[in-house]
C-alpha positions as a printed Julia matrix, in Angstrom:
417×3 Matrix{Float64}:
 -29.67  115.14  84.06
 -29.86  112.36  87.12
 -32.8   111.48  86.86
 -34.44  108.8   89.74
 -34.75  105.41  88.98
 -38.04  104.18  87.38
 -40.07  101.62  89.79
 -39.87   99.6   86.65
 -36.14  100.35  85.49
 -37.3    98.08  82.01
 -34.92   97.72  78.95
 -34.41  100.21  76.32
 -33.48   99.93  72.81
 -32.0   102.76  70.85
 -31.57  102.4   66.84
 -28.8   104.67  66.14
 -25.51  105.93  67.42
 -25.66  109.63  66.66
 -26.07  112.44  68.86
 -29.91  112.09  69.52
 -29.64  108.43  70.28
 -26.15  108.62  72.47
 -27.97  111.64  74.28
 -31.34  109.1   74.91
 -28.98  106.38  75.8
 -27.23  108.46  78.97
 -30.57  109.86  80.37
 -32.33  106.05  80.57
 -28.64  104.92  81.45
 -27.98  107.67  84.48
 -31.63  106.33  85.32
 -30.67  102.39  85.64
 -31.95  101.53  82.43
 -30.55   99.04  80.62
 -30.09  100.26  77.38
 -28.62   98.58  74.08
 -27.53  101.18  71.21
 -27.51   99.38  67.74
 -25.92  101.09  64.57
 -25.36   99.6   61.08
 -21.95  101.2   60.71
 -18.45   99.79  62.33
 -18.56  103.15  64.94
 -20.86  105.47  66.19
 -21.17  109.15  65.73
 -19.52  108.95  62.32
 -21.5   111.75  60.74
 -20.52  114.12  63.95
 -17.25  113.2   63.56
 -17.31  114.3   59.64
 -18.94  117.38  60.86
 -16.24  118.52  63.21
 -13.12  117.79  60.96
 -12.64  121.4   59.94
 -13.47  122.32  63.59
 -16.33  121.18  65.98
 -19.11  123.76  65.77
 -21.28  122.18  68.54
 -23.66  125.43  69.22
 -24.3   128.64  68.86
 -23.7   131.55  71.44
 -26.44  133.87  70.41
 -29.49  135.54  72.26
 -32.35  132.62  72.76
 -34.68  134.92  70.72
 -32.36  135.11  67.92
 -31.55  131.0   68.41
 -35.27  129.48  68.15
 -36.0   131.81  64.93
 -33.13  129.87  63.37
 -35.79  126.61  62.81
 -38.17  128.72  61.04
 -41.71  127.04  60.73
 -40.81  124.8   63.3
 -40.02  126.98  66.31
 -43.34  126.07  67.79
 -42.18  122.46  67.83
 -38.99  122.67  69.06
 -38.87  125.62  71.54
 -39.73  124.06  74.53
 -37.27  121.23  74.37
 -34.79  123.72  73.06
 -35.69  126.1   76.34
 -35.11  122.62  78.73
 -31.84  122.0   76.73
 -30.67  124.54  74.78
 -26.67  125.99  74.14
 -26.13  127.21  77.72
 -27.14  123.3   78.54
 -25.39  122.03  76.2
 -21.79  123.7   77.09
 -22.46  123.11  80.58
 -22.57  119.22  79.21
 -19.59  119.27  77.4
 -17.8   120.63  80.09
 -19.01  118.0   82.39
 -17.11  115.36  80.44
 -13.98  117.56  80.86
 -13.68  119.4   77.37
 -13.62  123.27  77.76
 -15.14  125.63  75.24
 -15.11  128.46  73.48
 -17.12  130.88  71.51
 -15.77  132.0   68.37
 -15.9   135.76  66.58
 -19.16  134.7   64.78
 -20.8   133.72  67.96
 -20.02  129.89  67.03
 -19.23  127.33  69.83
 -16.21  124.61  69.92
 -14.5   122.35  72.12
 -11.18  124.0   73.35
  -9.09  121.87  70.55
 -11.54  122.66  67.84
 -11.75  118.57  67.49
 -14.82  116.0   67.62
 -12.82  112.73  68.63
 -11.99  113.52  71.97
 -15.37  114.07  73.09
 -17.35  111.67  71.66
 -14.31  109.0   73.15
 -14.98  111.04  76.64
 -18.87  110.55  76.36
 -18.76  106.86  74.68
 -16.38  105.99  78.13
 -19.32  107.23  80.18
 -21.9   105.43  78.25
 -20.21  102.51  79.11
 -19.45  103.36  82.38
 -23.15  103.49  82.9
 -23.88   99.97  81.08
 -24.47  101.2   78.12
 -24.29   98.23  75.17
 -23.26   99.16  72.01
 -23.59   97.11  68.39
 -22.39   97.67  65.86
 -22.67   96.78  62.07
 -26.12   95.44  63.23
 -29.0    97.31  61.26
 -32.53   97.97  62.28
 -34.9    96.16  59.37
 -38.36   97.01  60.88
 -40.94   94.58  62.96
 -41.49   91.01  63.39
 -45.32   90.2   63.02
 -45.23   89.46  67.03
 -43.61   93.25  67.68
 -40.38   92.43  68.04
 -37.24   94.04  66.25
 -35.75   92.65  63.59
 -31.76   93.48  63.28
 -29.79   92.19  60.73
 -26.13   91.63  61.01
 -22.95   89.63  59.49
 -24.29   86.91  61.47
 -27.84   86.53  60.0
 -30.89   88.63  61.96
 -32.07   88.2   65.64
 -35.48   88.94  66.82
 -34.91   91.71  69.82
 -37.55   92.69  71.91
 -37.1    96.23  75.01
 -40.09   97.93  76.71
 -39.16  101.02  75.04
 -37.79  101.99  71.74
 -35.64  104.81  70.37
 -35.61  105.76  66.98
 -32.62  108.21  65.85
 -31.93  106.82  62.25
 -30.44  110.4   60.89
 -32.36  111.81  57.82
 -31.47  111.47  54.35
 -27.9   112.95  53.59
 -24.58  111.49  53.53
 -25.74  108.13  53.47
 -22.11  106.29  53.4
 -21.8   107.26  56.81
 -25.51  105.47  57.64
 -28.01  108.72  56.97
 -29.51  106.94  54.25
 -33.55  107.41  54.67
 -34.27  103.77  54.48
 -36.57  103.7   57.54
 -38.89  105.77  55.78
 -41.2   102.81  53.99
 -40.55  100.73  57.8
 -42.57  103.69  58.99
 -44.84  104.33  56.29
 -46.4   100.87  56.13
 -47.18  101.24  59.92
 -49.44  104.52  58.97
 -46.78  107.08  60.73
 -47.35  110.61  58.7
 -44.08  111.45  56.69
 -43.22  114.3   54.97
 -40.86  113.84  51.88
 -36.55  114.21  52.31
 -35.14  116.96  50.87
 -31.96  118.42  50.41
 -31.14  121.03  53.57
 -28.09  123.03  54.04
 -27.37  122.18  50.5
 -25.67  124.02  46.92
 -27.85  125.1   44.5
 -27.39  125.12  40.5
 -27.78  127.91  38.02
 -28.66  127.37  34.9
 -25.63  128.0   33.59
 -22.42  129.27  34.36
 -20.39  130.33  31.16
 -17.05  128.99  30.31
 -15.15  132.34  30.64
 -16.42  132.42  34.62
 -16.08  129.11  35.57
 -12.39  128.88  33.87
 -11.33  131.97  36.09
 -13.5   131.01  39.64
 -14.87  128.08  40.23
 -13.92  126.67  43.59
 -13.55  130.52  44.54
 -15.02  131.8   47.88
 -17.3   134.64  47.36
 -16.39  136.89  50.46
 -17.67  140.63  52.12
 -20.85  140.24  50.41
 -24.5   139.59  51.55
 -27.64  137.56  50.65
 -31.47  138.19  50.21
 -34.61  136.32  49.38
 -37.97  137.41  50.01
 -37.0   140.14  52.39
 -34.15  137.48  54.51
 -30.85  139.04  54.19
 -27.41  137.26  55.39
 -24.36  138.83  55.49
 -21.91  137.08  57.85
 -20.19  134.1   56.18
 -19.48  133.33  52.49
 -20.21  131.07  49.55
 -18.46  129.28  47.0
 -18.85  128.98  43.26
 -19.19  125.25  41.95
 -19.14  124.19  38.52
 -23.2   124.0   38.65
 -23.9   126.92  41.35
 -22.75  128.09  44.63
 -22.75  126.46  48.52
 -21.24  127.9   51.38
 -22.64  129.27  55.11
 -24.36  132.11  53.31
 -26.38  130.01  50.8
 -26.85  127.57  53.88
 -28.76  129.89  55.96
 -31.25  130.67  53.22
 -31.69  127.14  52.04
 -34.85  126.49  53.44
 -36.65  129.65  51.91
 -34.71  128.54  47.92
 -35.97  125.33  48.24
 -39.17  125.9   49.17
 -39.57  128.84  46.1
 -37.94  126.69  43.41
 -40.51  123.64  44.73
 -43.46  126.09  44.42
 -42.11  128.27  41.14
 -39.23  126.87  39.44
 -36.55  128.7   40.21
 -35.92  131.35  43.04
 -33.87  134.28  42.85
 -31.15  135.24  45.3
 -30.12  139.25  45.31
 -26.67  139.93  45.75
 -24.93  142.94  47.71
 -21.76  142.73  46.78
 -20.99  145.68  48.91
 -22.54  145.32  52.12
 -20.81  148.44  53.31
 -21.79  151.08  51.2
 -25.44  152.6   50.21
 -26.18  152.75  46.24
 -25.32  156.54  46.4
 -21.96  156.18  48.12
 -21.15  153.45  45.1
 -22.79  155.86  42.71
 -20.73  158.98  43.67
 -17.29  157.09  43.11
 -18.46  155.61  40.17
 -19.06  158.8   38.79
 -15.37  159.69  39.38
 -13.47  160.61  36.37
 -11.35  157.52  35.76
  -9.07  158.86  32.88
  -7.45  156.17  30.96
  -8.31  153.43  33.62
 -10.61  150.5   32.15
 -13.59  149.79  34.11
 -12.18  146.94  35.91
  -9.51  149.4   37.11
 -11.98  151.39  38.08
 -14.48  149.3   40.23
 -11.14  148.18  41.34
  -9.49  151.04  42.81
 -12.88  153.16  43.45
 -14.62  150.26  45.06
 -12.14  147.52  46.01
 -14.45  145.44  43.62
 -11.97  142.9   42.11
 -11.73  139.19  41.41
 -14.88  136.63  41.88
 -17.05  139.76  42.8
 -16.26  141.84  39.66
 -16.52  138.37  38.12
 -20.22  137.97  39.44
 -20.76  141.39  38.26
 -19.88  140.53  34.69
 -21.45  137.17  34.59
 -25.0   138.56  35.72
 -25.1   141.87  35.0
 -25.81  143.18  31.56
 -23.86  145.13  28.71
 -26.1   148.32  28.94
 -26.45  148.25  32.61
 -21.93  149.63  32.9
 -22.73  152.1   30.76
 -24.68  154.11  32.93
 -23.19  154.62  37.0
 -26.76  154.38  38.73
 -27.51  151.33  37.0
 -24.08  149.96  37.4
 -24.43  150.75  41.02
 -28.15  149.29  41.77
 -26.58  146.37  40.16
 -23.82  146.01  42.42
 -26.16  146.67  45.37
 -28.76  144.04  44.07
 -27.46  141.79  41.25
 -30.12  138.64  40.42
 -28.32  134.99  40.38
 -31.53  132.79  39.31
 -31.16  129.05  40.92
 -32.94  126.57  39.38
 -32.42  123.29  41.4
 -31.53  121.92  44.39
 -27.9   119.78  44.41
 -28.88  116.13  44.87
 -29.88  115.16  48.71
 -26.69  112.83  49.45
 -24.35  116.26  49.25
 -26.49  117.73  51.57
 -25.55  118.67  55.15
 -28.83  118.36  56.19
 -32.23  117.37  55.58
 -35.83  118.24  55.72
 -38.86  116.89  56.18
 -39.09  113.31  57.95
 -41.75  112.04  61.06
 -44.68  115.01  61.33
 -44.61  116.3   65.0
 -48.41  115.53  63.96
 -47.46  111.63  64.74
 -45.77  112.26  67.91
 -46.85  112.8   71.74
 -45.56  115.89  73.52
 -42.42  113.18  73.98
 -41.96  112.3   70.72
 -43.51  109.03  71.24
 -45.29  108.22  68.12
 -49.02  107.97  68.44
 -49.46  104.68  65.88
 -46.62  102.68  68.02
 -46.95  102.97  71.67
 -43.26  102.5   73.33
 -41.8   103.55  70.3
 -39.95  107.01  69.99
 -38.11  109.06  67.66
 -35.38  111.86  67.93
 -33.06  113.87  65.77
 -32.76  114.81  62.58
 -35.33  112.28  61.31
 -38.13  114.43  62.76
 -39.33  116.89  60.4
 -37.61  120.04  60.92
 -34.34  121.94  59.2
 -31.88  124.64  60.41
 -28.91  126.41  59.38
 -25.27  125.05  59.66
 -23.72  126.89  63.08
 -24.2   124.59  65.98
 -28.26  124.6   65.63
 -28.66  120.85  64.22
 -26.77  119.55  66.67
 -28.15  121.4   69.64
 -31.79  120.58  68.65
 -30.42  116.43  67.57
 -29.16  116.45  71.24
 -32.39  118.07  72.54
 -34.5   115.97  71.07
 -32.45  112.97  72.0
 -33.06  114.19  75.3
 -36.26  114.94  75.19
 -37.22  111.38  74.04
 -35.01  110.08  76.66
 -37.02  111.56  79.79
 -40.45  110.74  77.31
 -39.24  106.79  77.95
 -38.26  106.87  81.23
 -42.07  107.95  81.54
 -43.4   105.25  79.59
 -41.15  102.77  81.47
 -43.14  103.98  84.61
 -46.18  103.73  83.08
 -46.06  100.09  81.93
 -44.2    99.25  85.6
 -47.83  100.12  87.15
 -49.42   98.75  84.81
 -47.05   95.39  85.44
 -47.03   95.91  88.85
């Protein structure tokens, strides 16, 4: 990542402390740019740190093929920055700041003591190291009619002007910790294309869960079982039930493909397999097992080690007439309908979608309606599943737009002479 300096070394600006904008900041500062970082909250890299409190998944160990098809429709955006800096990259970073890894039984990668604190404290110390100025409580508020920025703080605003500007304002979710979206009308009234926030990585609501169910399992982790919509299936992971619907890693890695069916129809159905392990004639044949003076449930129990929030699920979606008959009982276990109807609101979201069209950007994710003027992270229009893939493509990006500024720097130091 030492890159040379520019013949111009100019001054950066970088709106946002996350892991796009920290990532920007080190490549122009490693340069000899001098770069100020400005973030409306007291600390930077407060949503990563609320990401890695029940352990920091910081990328994924899986085969490159398998990686990129995790952004979906927007591989063909991301796959060459993801190629440049991509997982192997991105361990080989976080080992160069003197935090070992390791790659977990699901192919998930996380700093030796599973924590986010002491890296971003080990990366923050180099930033600084390097020059790096941070601000914070000091928010971004859009243009001055002469092109300058406008940043508000405690203190009243201040006019700040940089030859090149970084714009990593998060997306739409979890806005307490400064993802709130609000940049969205700065851009729009300079003509940038948009597409509309939505919920990412998000629960989902049923229409209805009755009483019975919800007294007996809500909160309860729905585990061993797989997913399907539209010919995806997901089987590693689980999900929970909520008093609306369900969340969880499974539901996560099919968000994309609910939302988009529920926005075009409705609703979407998901298809569960709440035996992964067995075929429908395995599940048949021990159905069909006398069962004497067992009930059902003592049955499905002992027959099929179906028991508890899965035998609940069974219940709750299946219908009367389909357990009185063993092949319907078992197609049901092997594909049981649970209907969603809406998305959970976008501020419970992990994640978000939509954002700046790669239409409106340069190759560097300069945008075309504001030369100097870049954007990285998840404010970009693109989604992916929880597991270490936002965070390797926010630091790509941030990277990427980095090295796209340290171009422009040279550009206007030729142009200046």
């Amino acid at each position: 990542m030492h890159t040379p300096p520019p013949s111009h070394p100019g001054t950066a600006v970088i709106i946002g402390g996350g892991p796009a904008g920290l990532m920007a900041a080190e490549v122009l500062a490693l340069a000899g740019v001098q770069v100020d970082l400005f973030d409306g909250m007291p600390s930077v890299g407060r949503k990563f740190l609320l990401a890695g409190v029940g352990g920091m998944n910081i990328t994924h160990a899986e085969a490159q093929e398998s990686f990129l098809q995790r952004y979906g429709e927007r591989r063909p955006q991301l796959q060459a920055m993801l190629g440049a800096f991509g997982a192997v990259q991105l361990r080989e970073w976080v080992h160069g700041l003197g935090i070992d890894t390791f790659v977990g039984s699901s192919g998930r990668v996380f700093p030796a003591d599973m924590k986010a604190a002491p890296l971003l404290r080990a990366w923050l110390k180099r930033l600084r190291e390097h020059g790096v100025r941070i601000h914070t409580r000091q928010r971004w508020q859009g243009w001055h009619a002469d092109g300058s920025l406008r940043i508000s703080a405690a203190a009243g605003e201040q006019s700040v002007r940089a030859d090149a500007v970084l714009l990593a304002l998060g997306g739409g979710s979890w806005a307490r910790l400064g993802s709130d979206g609000a940049w969205l009308p700065l851009l729009a009234a300079r003509g940038v294309a948009m597409q509309p926030l939505q919920p990412s990585n998000c629960g989902f609501e049923v229409a209805g869960w009755s009483q019975h169910f919800l007294g007996k399992f809500a909160g309860a982790p729905v585990k061993s079982c797989a997913l399907a919509l539209d010919g995806q299936a997901v089987r590693l992971g689980e999900f929970v039930i909520t008093a609306s619907g369900v969340e969880g890693s499974l539901v996560y890695a099919l968000s994309a493909a609910i939302r988009q069916q529920i926005n075009r129809s409705g609703a979407a159905t998901l298809w569960l397999d709440l035996l992964p392990a067995k075929s429908c004639e395995q599940i048949e044949h021990l159905l069909r097992k006398a069962r004497g003076s067992k009930s059902l449930s003592n049955h499905l129990r002992v027959q099929l080690g179906l028991d508890g929030v899965r035998a609940g699920l069974l219940r709750e979606l299946a219908s009367a007439e389909t357990f009185a008959d063993p092949a319907q009982l078992a197609k049901a276990i092997k594909r049981l309908p649970l209907q969603l109807v809406r998305t959970r609101p976008l501020d419970e979201a992990i994640s978000s979608a939509g954002g700046v069209c790669f239409s409106a950007l340069t190759e560097q994710l300069m945008l075309r309606q504001l030369p100097g003027v870049f954007c990285a992270g998840e404010m970009l229009d693109w989604e992916a599943p929880t597991g270490g893939y936002l965070l390797t493509a926010c630091f790509a990006s941030g990277r990427l737009a980095g090295q796209g500024m340290l171009d422009w720097l040279r550009q206007i130091g030729k142009a200046t002479g």
